[in-house]
PASEBA-1860 file (N, C-alpha, C; in nm, 3 decimals):
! residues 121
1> XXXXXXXX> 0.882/3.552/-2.354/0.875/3.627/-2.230/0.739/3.693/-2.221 ~ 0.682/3.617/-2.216/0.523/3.636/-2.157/0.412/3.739/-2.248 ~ 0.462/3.696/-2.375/0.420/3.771/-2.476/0.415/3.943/-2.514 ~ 0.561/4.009/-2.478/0.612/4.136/-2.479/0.559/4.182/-2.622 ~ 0.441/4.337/-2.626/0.462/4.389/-2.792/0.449/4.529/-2.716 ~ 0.480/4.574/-2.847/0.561/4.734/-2.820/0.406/4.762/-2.801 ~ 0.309/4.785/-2.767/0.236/4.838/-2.705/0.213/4.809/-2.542 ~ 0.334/4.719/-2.517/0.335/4.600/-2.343/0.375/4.762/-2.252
9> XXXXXXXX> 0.301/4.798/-2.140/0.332/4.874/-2.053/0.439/4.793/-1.963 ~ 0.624/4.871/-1.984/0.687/4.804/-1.850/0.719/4.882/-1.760 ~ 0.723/4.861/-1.636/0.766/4.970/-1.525/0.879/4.908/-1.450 ~ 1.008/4.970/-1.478/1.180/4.884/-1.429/1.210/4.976/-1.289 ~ 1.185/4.872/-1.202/1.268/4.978/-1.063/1.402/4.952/-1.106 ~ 1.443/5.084/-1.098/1.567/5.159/-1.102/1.690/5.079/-1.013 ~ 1.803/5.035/-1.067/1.917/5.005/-0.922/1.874/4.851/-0.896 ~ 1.955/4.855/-0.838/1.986/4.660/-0.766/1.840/4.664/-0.670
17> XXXXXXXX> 1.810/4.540/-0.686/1.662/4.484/-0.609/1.671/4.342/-0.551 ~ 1.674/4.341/-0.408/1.690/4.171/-0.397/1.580/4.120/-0.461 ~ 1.639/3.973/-0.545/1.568/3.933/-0.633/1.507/3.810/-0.532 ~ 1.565/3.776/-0.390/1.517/3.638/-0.284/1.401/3.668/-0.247 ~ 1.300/3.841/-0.328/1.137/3.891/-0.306/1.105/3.777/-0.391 ~ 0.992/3.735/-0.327/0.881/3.675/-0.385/0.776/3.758/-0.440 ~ 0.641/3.726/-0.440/0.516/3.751/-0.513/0.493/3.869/-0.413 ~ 0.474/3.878/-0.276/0.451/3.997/-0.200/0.562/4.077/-0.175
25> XXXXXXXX> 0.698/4.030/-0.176/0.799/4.167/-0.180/0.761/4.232/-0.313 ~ 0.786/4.218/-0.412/0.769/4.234/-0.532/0.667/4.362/-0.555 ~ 0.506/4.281/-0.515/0.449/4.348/-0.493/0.472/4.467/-0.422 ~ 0.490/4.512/-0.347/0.524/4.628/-0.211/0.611/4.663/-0.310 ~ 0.724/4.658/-0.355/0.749/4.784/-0.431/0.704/4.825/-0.530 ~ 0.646/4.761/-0.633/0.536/4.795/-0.731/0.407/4.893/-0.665 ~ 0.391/4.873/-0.571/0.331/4.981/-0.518/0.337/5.124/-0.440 ~ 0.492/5.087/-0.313/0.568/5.192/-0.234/0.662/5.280/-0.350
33> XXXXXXXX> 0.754/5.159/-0.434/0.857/5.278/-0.555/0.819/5.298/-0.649 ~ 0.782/5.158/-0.718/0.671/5.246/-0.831/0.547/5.298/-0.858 ~ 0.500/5.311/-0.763/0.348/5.374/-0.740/0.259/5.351/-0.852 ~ 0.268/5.195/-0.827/0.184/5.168/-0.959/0.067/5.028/-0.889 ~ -0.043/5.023/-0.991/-0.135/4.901/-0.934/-0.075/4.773/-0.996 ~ -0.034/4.694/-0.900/0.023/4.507/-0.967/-0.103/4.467/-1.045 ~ -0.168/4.491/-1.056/-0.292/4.407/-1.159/-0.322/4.506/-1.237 ~ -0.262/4.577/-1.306/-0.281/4.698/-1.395/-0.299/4.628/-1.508
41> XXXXXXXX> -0.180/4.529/-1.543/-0.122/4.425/-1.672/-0.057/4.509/-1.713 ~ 0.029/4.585/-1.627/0.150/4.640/-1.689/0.273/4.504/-1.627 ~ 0.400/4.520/-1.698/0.495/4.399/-1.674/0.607/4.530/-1.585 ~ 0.639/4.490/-1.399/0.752/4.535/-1.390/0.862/4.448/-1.370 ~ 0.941/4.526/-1.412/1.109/4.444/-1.398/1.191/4.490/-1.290 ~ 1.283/4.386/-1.260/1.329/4.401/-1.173/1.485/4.372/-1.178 ~ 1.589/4.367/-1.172/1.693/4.364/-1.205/1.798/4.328/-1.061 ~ 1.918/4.240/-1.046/1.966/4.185/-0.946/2.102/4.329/-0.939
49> XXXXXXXX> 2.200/4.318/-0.821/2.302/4.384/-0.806/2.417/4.346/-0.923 ~ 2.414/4.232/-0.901/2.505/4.169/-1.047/2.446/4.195/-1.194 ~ 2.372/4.234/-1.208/2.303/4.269/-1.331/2.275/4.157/-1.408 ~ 2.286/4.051/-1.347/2.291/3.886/-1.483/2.153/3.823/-1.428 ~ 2.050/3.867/-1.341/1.912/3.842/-1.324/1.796/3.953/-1.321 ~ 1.721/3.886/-1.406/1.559/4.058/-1.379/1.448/3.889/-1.374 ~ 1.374/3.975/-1.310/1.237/3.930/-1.221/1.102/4.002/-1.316 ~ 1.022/3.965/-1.343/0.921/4.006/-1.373/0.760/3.998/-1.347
57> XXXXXXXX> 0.713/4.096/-1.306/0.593/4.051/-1.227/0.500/4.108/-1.300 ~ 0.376/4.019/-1.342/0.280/3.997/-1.437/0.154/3.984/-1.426 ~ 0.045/4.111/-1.407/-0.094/4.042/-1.343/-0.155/3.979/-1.530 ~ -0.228/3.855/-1.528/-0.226/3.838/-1.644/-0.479/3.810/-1.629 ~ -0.499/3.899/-1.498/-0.625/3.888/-1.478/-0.729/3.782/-1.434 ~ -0.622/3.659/-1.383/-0.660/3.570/-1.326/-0.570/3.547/-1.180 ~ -0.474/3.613/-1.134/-0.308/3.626/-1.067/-0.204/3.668/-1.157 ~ -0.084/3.633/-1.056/0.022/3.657/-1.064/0.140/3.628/-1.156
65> XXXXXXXX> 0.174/3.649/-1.220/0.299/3.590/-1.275/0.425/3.609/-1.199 ~ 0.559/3.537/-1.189/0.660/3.538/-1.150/0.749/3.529/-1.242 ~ 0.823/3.554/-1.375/0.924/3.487/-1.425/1.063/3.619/-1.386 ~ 1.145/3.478/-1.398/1.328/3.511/-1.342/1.393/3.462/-1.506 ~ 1.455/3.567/-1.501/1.542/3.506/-1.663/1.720/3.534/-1.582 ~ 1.798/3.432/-1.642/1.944/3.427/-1.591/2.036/3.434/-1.722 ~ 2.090/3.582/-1.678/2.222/3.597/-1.793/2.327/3.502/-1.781 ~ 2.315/3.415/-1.889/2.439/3.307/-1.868/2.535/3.395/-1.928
73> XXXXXXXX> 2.586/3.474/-2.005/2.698/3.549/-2.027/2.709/3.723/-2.023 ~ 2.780/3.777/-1.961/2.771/3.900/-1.940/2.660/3.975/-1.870 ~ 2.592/4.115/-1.840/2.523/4.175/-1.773/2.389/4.248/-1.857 ~ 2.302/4.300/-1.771/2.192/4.402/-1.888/2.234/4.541/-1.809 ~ 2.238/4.604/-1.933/2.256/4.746/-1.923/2.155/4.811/-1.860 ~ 2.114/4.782/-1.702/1.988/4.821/-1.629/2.032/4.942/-1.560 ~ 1.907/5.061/-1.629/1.925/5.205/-1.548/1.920/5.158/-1.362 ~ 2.035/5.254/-1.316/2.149/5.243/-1.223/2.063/5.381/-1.132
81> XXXXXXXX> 1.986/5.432/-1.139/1.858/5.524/-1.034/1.871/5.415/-0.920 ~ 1.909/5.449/-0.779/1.915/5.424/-0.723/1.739/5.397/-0.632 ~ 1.693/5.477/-0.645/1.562/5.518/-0.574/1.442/5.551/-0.654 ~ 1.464/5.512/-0.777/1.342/5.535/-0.854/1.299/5.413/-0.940 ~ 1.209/5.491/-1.071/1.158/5.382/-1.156/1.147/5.454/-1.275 ~ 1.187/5.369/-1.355/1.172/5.408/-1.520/1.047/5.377/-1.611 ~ 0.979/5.427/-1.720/0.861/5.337/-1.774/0.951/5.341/-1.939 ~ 0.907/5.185/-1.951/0.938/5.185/-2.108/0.872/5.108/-2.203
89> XXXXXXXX> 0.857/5.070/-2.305/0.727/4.991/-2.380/0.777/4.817/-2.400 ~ 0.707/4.698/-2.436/0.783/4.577/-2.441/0.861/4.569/-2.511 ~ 0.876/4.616/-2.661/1.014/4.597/-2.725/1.096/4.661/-2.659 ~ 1.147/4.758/-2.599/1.244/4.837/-2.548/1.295/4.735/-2.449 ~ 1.216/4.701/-2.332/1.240/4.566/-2.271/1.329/4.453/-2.293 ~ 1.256/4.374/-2.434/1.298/4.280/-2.476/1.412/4.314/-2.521 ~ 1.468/4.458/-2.626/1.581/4.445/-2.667/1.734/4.448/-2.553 ~ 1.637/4.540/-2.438/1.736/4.546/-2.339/1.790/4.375/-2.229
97> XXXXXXXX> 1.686/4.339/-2.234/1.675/4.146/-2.233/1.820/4.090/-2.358 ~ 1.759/4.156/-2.466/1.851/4.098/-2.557/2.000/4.130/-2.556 ~ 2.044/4.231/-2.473/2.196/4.249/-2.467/2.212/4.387/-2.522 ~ 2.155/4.474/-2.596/2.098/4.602/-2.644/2.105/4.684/-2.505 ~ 2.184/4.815/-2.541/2.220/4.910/-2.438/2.201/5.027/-2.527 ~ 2.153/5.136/-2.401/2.106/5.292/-2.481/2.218/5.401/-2.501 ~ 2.247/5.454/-2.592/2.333/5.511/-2.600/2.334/5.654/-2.615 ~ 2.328/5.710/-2.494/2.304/5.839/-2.481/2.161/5.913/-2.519
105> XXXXXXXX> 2.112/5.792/-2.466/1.937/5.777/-2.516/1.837/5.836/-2.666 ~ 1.936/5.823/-2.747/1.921/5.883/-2.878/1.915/5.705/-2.952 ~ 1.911/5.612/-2.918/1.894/5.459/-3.012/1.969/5.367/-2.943 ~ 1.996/5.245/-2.973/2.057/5.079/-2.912/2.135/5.089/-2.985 ~ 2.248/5.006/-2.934/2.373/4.941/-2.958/2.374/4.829/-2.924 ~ 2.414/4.718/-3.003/2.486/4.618/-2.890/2.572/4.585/-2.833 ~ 2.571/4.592/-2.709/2.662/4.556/-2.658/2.836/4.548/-2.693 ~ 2.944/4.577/-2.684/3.088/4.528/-2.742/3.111/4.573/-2.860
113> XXXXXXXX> 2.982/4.627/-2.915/2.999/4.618/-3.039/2.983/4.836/-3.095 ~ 3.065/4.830/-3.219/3.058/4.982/-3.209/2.965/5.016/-3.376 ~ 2.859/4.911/-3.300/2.769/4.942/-3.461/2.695/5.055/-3.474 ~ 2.656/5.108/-3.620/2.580/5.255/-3.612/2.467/5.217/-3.544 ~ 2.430/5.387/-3.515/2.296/5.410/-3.448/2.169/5.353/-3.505 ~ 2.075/5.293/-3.431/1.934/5.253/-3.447/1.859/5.356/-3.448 ~ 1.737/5.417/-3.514/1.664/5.432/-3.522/1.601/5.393/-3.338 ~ 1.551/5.503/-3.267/1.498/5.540/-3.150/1.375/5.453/-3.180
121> X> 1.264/5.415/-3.067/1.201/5.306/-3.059/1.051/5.362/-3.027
END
């Protein structure tokens, strides 16, 4: 996923996002909700109403990136801010990609599962 390391700046609009935005919807909210510059080379995410698609938009200093990843089983535990935006680093990302949910924002869990606490990130 487009080479995510915990030093990767991500910026997640908050809440369901039609994901049928292309390269300029996308844009426009990276700029109107998250008040951020699209060619920063920060990665934002984007997350569907069903929670089983995120969008990611990528200036990589030559254009644009587009990638769509599809939950073939179950949902991502995507902060539910209706009107805002969250910032978090690429591993945090990826683990939340990976099925990894926050648990009372003190470390990850996975998912179904009632394993001890992680170590915060």
């Amino acid at each position: 996923m487009l080479g995510l390391t915990a030093e990767t700046r991500v910026f997640v609009k908050t809440g369901a996002t039609d994901l049928r935005l292309a390269f300029e919807g996308l844009r426009a909210l990276v700029v109107n909700v998250i008040r951020q510059e699209p060619t920063s080379g920060c990665v934002f995410a984007f997350c569907n109403r069903g929670r089983n698609r995120v969008r990611c938009l990528y200036w990589d200093g030559s254009g644009l990136w587009l990638s769509t990843k599809r939950i073939e089983s179950g949902t991502v535990d995507w902060p539910k801010d209706e009107a805002g935006a969250a910032e978090m680093n690429g591993a945090q990302l990826r683990l939340l990609l990976q099925g990894l949910e926050i648990r009372s924002r003190r470390g990850w869990y996975r998912r179904g599962a009632e394993a001890p606490e992680l170590k915060n990130i």
